[in-house]
N, C-alpha and C positions, 0 to 999 in steps of 0.2 A: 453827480447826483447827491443831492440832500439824505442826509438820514434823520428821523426823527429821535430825539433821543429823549428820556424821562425828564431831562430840563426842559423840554419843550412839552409838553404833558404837565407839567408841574407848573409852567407861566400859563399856559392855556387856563387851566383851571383854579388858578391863583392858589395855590398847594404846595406845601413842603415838597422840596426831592424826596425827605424821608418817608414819607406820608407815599409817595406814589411807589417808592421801592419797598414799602409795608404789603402793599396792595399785592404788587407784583410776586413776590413771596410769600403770597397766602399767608399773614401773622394773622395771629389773633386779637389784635389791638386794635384794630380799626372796623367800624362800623361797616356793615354788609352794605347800606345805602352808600356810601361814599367809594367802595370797592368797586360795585357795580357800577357808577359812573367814572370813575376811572378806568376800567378797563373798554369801559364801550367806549371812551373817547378817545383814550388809546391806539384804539382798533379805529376807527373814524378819522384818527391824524395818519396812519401807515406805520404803527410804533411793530417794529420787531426788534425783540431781545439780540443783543449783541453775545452771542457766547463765548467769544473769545474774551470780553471785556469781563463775562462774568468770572470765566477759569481766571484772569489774570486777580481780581478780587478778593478769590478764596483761593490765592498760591496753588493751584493744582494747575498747573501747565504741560506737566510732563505726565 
């Protein structure tokens, strides 16, 4: 099985990774019209957050 991951979000929409993990982390930096398309596209490609990838990210694994 395939998993969609934010590089596939981010070629989809021809968008930085950083721009689509701004999004996905609610920052403040990026415009509310570009948020909302990216996560409704997101959601439209099968995109779920990997948590495990996120704990390994920010060192919190244990």
């Amino acid at each position: 099985m395939d998993y969609v991951t934010i590089k596939d979000v981010a070629k989809r929409l021809n968008l930085a990774v950083s721009t689509i993990s701004r999004a996905f982390n609610d920052k403040y930096d990026i415009k509310k019209e570009t948020k909302e398309l990216i996560l409704k596209t997101a959601t439209e490609m099968g995109y779920h957050p990997n948590p495990m990838a996120k704990k390994v990210n920010t060192k919190k694994i244990f």
